[in-house]
C-alpha positions in Angstrom: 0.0 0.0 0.0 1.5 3.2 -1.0 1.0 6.4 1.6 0.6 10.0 0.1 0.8 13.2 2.7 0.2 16.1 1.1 0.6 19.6 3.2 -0.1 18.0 6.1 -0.2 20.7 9.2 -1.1 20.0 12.7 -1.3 22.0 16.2 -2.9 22.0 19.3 -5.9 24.6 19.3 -4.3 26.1 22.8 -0.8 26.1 20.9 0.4 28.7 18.2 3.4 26.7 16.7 2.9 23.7 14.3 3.9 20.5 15.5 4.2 19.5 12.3 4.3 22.3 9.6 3.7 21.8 5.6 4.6 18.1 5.3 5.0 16.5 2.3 5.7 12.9 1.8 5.5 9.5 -0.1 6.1 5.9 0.8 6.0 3.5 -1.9 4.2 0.2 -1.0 7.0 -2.4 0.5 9.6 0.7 1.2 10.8 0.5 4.5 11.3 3.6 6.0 12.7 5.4 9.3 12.3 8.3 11.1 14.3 10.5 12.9 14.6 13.5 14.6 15.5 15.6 18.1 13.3 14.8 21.0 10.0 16.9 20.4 10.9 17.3 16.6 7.2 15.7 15.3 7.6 12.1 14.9 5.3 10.4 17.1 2.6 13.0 15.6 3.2 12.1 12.4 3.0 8.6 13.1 0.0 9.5 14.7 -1.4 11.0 11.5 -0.5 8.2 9.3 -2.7 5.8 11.5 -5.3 8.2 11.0 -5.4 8.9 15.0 -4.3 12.4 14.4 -7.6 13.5 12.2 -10.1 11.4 14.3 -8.8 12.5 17.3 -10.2 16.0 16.8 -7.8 18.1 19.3 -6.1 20.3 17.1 -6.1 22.1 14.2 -5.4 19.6 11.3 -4.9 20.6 7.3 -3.9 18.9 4.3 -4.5 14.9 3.2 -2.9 11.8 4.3 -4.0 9.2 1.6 -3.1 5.2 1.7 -3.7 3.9 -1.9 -5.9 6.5 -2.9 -7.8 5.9 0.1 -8.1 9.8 2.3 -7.4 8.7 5.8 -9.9 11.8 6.4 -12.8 10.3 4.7 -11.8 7.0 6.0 -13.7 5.1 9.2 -11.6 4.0 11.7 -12.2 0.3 11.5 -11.0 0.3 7.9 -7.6 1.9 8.9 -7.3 -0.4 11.8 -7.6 -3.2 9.5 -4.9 -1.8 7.2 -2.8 -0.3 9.3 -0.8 -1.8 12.3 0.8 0.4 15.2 2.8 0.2 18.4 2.7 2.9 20.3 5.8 3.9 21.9 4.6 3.6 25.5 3.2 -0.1 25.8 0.8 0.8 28.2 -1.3 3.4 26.0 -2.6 0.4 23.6 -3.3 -2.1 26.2 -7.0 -3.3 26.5 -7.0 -6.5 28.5 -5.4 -7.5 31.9 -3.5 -10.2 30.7 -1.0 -11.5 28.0 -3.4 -14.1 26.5 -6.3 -11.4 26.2 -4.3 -8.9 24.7 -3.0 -10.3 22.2 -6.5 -12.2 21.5 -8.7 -8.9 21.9 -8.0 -7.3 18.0 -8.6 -10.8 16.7 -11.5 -11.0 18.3 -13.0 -7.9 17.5 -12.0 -8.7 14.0 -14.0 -12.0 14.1 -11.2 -13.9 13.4 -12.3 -17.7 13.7 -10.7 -19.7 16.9 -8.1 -22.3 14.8 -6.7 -19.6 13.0 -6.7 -16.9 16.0 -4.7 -19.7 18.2 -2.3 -19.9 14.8 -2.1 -16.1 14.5 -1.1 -15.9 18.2 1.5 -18.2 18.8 3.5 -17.2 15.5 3.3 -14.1 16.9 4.6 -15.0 20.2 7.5 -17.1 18.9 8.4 -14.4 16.7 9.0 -12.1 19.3 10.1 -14.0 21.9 7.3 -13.8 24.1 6.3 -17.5 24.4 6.9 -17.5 28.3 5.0 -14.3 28.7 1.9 -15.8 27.7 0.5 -16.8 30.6 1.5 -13.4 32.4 -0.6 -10.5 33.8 0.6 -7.3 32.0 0.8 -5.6 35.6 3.8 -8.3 36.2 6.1 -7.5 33.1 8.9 -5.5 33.0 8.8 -2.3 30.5 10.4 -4.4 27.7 8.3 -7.5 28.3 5.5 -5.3 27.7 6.8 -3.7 24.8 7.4 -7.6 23.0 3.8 -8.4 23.7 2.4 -4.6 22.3 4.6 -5.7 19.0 3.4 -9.5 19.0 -0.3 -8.2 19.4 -0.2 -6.2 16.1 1.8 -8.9 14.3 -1.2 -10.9 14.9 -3.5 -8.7 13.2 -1.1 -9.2 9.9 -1.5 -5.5 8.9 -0.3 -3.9 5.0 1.5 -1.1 6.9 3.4 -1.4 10.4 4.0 1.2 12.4 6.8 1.1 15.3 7.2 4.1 17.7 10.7 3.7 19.1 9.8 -0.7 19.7 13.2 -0.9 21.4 13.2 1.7 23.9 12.5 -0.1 26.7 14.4 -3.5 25.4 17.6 -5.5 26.5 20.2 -5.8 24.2 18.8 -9.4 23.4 15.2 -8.5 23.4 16.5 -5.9 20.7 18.1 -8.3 18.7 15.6 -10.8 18.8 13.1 -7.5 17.5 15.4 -7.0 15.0 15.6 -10.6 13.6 11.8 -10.7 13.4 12.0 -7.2 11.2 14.7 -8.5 9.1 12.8 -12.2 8.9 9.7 -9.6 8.2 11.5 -8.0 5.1 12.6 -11.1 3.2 9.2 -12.9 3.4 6.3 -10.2 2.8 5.5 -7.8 1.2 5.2 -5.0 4.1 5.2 -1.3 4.3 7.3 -0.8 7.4 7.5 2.7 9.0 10.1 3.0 12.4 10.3 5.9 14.4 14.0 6.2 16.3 16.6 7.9 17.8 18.7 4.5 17.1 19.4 5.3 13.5 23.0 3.3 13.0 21.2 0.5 14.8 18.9 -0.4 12.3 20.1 1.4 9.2 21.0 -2.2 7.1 16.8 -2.8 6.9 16.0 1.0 6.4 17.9 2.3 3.7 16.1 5.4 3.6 15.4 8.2 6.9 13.6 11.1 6.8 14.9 13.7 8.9 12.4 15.8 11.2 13.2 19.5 12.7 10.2 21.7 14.4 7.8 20.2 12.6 9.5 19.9 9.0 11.4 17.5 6.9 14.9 18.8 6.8 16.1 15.7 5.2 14.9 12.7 3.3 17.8 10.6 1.4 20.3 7.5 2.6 19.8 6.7 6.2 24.1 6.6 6.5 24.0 10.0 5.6 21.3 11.6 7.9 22.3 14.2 10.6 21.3 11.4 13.6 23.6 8.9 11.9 26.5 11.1 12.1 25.7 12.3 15.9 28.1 10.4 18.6 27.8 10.4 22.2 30.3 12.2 24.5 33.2 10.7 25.5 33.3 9.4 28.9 32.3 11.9 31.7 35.5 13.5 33.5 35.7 12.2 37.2 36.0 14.4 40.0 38.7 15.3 41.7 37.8 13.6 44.9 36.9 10.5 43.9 34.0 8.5 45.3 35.9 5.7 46.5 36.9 8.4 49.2 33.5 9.3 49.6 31.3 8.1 52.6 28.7 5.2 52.3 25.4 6.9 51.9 23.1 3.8 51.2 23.6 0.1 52.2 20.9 -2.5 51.6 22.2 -6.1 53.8 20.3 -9.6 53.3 17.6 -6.9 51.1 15.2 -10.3 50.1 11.6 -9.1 48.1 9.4 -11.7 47.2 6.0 -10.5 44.6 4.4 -13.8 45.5 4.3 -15.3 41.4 7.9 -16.8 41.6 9.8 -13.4 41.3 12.6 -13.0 44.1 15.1 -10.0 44.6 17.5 -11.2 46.4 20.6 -8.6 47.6 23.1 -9.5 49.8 25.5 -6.6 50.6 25.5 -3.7 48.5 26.9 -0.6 49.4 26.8 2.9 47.6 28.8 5.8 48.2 27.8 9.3 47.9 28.7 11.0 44.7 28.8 8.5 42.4 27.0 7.5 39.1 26.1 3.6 39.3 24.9 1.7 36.4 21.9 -0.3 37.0 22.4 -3.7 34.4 20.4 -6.2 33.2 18.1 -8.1 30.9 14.6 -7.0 31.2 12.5 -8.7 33.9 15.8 -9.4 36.2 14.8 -7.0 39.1 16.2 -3.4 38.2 12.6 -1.6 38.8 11.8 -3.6 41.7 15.2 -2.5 43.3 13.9 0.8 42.9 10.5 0.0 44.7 11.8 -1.5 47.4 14.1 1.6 48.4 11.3 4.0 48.2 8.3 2.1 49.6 6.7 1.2 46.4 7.6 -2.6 47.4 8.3 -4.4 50.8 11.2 -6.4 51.2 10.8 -9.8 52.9 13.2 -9.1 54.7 16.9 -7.4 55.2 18.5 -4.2 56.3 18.8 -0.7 55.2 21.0 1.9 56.3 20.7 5.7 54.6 23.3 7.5 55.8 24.1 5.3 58.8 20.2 5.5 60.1 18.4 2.0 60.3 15.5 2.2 57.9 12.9 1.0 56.6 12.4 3.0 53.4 13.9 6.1 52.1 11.4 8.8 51.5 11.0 11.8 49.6 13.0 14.6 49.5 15.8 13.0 50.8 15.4 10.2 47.3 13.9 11.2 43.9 12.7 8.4 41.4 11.6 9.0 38.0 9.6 6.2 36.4 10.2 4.0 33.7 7.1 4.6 32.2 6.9 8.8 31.9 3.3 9.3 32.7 2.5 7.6 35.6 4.5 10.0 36.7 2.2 13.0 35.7 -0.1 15.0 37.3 -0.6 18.3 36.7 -2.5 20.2 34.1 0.7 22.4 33.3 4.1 21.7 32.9 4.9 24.6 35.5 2.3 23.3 38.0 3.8 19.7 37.3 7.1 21.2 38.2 6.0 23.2 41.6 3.8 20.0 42.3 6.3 18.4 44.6 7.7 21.4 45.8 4.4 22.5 47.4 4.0 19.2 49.0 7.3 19.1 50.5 6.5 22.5 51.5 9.2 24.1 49.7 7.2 26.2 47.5 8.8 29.8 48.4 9.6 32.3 45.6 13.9 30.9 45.5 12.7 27.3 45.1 9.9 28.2 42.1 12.8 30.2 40.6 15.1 27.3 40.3 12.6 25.3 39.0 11.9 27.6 36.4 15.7 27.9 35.5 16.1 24.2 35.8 12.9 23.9 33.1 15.0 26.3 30.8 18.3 24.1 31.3 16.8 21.1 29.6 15.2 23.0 26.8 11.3 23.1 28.7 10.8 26.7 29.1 8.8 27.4 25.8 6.7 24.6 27.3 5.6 25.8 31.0 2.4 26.8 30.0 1.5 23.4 27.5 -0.3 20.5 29.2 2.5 17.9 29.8 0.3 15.0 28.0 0.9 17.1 24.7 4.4 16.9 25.3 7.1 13.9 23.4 7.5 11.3 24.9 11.5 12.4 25.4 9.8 15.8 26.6 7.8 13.7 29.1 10.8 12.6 30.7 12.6 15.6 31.1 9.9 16.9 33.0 10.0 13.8 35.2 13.5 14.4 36.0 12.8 18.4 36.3 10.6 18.0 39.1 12.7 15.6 41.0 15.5 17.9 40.5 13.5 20.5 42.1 13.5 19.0 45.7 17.2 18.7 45.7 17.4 14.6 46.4 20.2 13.1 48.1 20.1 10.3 46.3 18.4 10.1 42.3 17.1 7.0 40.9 16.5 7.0 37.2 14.8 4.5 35.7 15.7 4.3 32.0 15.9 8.3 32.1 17.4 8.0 28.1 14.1 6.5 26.4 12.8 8.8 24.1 16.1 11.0 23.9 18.1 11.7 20.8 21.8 12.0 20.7 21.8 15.6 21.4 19.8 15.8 24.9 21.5 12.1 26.1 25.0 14.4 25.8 22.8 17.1 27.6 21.5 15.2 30.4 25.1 13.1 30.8 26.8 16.7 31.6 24.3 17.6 33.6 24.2 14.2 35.4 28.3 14.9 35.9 27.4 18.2 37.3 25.0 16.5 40.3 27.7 13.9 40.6 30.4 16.7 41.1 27.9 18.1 43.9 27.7 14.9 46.1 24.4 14.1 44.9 24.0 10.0 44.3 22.7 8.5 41.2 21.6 5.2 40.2 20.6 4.6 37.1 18.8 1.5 35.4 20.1 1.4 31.8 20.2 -0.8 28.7 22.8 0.5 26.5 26.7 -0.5 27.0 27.8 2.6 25.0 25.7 4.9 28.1 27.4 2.8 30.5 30.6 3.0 29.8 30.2 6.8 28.9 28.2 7.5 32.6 29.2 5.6 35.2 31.4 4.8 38.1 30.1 1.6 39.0 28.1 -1.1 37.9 25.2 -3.3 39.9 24.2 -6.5 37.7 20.9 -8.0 38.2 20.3 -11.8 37.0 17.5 -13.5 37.3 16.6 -11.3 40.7 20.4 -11.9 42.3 22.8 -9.3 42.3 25.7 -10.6 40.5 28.2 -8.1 41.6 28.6 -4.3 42.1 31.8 -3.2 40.4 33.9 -0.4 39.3 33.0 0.2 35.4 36.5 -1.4 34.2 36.3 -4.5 36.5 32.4 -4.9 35.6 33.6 -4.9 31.6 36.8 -7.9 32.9 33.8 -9.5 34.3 32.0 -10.1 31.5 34.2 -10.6 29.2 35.4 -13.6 31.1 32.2 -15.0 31.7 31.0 -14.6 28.2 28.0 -12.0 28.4 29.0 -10.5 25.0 25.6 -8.3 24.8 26.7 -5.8 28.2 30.4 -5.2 26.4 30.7 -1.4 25.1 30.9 -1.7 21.4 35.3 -1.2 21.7 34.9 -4.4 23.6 33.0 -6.9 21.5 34.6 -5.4 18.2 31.2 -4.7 16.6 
């Protein structure tokens, strides 16, 4: 099916600027396609257009025509792009519709009348192909970020769309959950005949099955030609951040969790028994998806209770560590939104930690004009990008001044430009004694970031190392997929 976008125009009716601003486009049927762009640059709205979400939606002001083979998405019912038209969203939890696995994936099939022999077909082809066989029997309140993300993508597959849509599908993904999504695209390619459109920030990642990339600025195509020659493909991260002068191994111990055991009563067990964490430091939170890293996080601020162990913070005995003294921004950007603007989100835990005086609101307000908010303070943070989304997460924890920070995959949703941004400013905290543990996927982010390294397996805390030790590590005991990309020679 080929796609046509003719002049296509969009913003919010309480916005002035275009979101996306006199866009003209076409896809032949079969082309493969990705698209890239700065955080807040258009992409997920244009996605949103294609899918014919955009129009039906009815929040904005809208101009111009999307057409799929002739067909005017405009003029088009919804079910008849749904049937065409396959997309995952880039926050898993925006598309769900069922409580569990099996009903998820089931529900468009159903709703399609698709009969049951060749719905239970449809569904474990899908599942195999993505890796989500075990998953199956799962409730979707249980899974990790990138579990969920493997069963959004297996859902559509199921549907066996024309078109495919995939906002950022490895965002929340392990290195081997990313592979394995990239063997079913590539295994996708050679056997039909499918328009494929990706949305990422990962451009040299996938840039052997999408040979051409449209580039996005403030609404506008800047750039449409070879994907090796597009300004994202040519961005690098920073070189490794500078260490302070005084070290943290010189530092003292500001958190120490000691026989830390968490139990979620479905098999699942954290089990941690010494860890230690000095103030001033930038650790490295590892592992696959599923192996514990967000529960960690729950169980330090009260979001979890531990079966059992000990927990000193700052040589106190306690139980949990609470707000100001610890900040944690989500995985998943808005559950962590609540506020109708992005000012008020900002203040919103300020005035509840009664801090909200005229020198803290000031910061705040500088600290939303450090990473690149400020034109936004007035804009309802659920019209915001996703990458936008969790800048303002990390803005309002920043606001309180935490002791300790706990980021949980703080990077999804950024490109190159604002990783390098937040990695300085992460250096800065760092340099200030302020603590930071963050859960990552990417090797290349780890090596640039961090001091030390925790590694989750399977629940159990493998080790906590400094970074050069942590690479020795697994190196020797073959765990090729956490090696920076010097390391494994890629």
């Amino acid at each position: 099916m080929d796609i046509d976008i003719a002049h296509l125009s969009y913003r919010y009716k309480a916005e002035e600027k275009f979101i996306l601003d006199d866009i003209n486009l076409h896809i032949p049927g079969g082309e493969w396609i990705l698209i890239s762009g700065c955080s807040g640059s258009g992409k997920t709205t244009l996605a949103y257009a294609i899918a014919g979400i955009l129009y039906h939606q009815k929040m904005g002001i809208y101009e111009g025509h999307v057409r799929i083979n002739d067909q005017c998405i405009e003029e088009t019912p919804l079910y008849w792009i749904s049937d065409a038209i396959g997309f995952v969203q880039q926050n898993a939890d925006d598309q769900f519709c069922a409580l569990n696995v099996a009903d998820e994936i089931a529900f468009g099939l159903e709703n399609k009348c698709i009969s049951p022999d060749e719905m239970k077909n449809r569904i474990a082809a899908s599942l195999k192909i993505t890796g989500s066989e075990s998953l199956y029997p799962r409730q979707l309140f249980e899974l990790s970020g990138g579990e969920k993300q493997r069963v959004a993508i297996a859902s559509i597959l199921a549907m066996q769309p024309s078109i495919l849509i995939l906002d950022e599908p490895t965002s929340n993904l392990d290195l081997e959950s990313t592979r394995a999504i990239f063997d079913v695209l590539r295994d996708l390619q050679q056997t039909m005949n499918l328009t494929v459109i990706i949305i990422e920030h990962k451009v040299r990642l996938f840039e052997d099955l999408f040979k051409r990339c449209v580039y996005l600025e403030s609404g506008k195509i800047l750039y449409d030609g070879a994907t090796e020659k597009s300004p994202l493909y040519q961005a690098r991260l920073d070189s490794a951040l500078p260490h302070p002068a005084k070290r943290a191994d010189d530092s003292a111990i500001i958190l120490s969790l000691h026989d830390w055991i968490y139990e979620n009563g479905d098999g699942f067990k954290l089990e941690i028994q010494n860890l230690e964490i000095k103030r001033g430091e930038i650790v490295a939170l590892m592992g696959a998806n599923g192996s514990g890293k967000t529960t960690l996080f729950k169980t330090l601020t009260g979001m979890a209770t531990p079966r059992q162990g000990r927990m000193y913070f700052n040589g106190e005995d306690r139980k949990i560590i609470t707000s100001p003294q610890i900040g944690l921004v989500f995985q998943n950007a808005d559950d962590q939104i609540f506020m109708n603007t992005v000012q008020e989100e900002v203040f919103y835990g300020l005035d509840n930690f009664r801090m909200g005086d005229a020198v803290h609101k000031e910061q705040a307000k500088q600290l939303l004009e450090f990473y690149g908010l400020e034109e936004k303070q007035l804009s309802n943070p659920h019209q915001l990008s996703y990458g936008e989304k969790k800048r303002l997460n990390l803005v309002s924890i920043l606001a309180f001044s935490p002791s300790i920070m706990l980021l949980d995959e703080i990077f999804i949703g950024q490109d190159v430009y604002q990783m390098n941004y937040i990695l300085e400013k992460l250096k800065y905290l760092r340099d200030n004694g302020v603590t930071i543990i963050a859960a990552i996927h990417d090797p290349s982010l780890m090596k640039t970031m961090a001091d030390r390294v925790i590694f989750l397996e399977h629940g159990n805390m493998r080790f906590c190392l400094p970074l050069q030790q942590a690479v020795i590590w697994w190196q020797v005991n073959g765990y090729r997929d956490y090696l920076p990309e010097k390391e494994t020679g890629l």
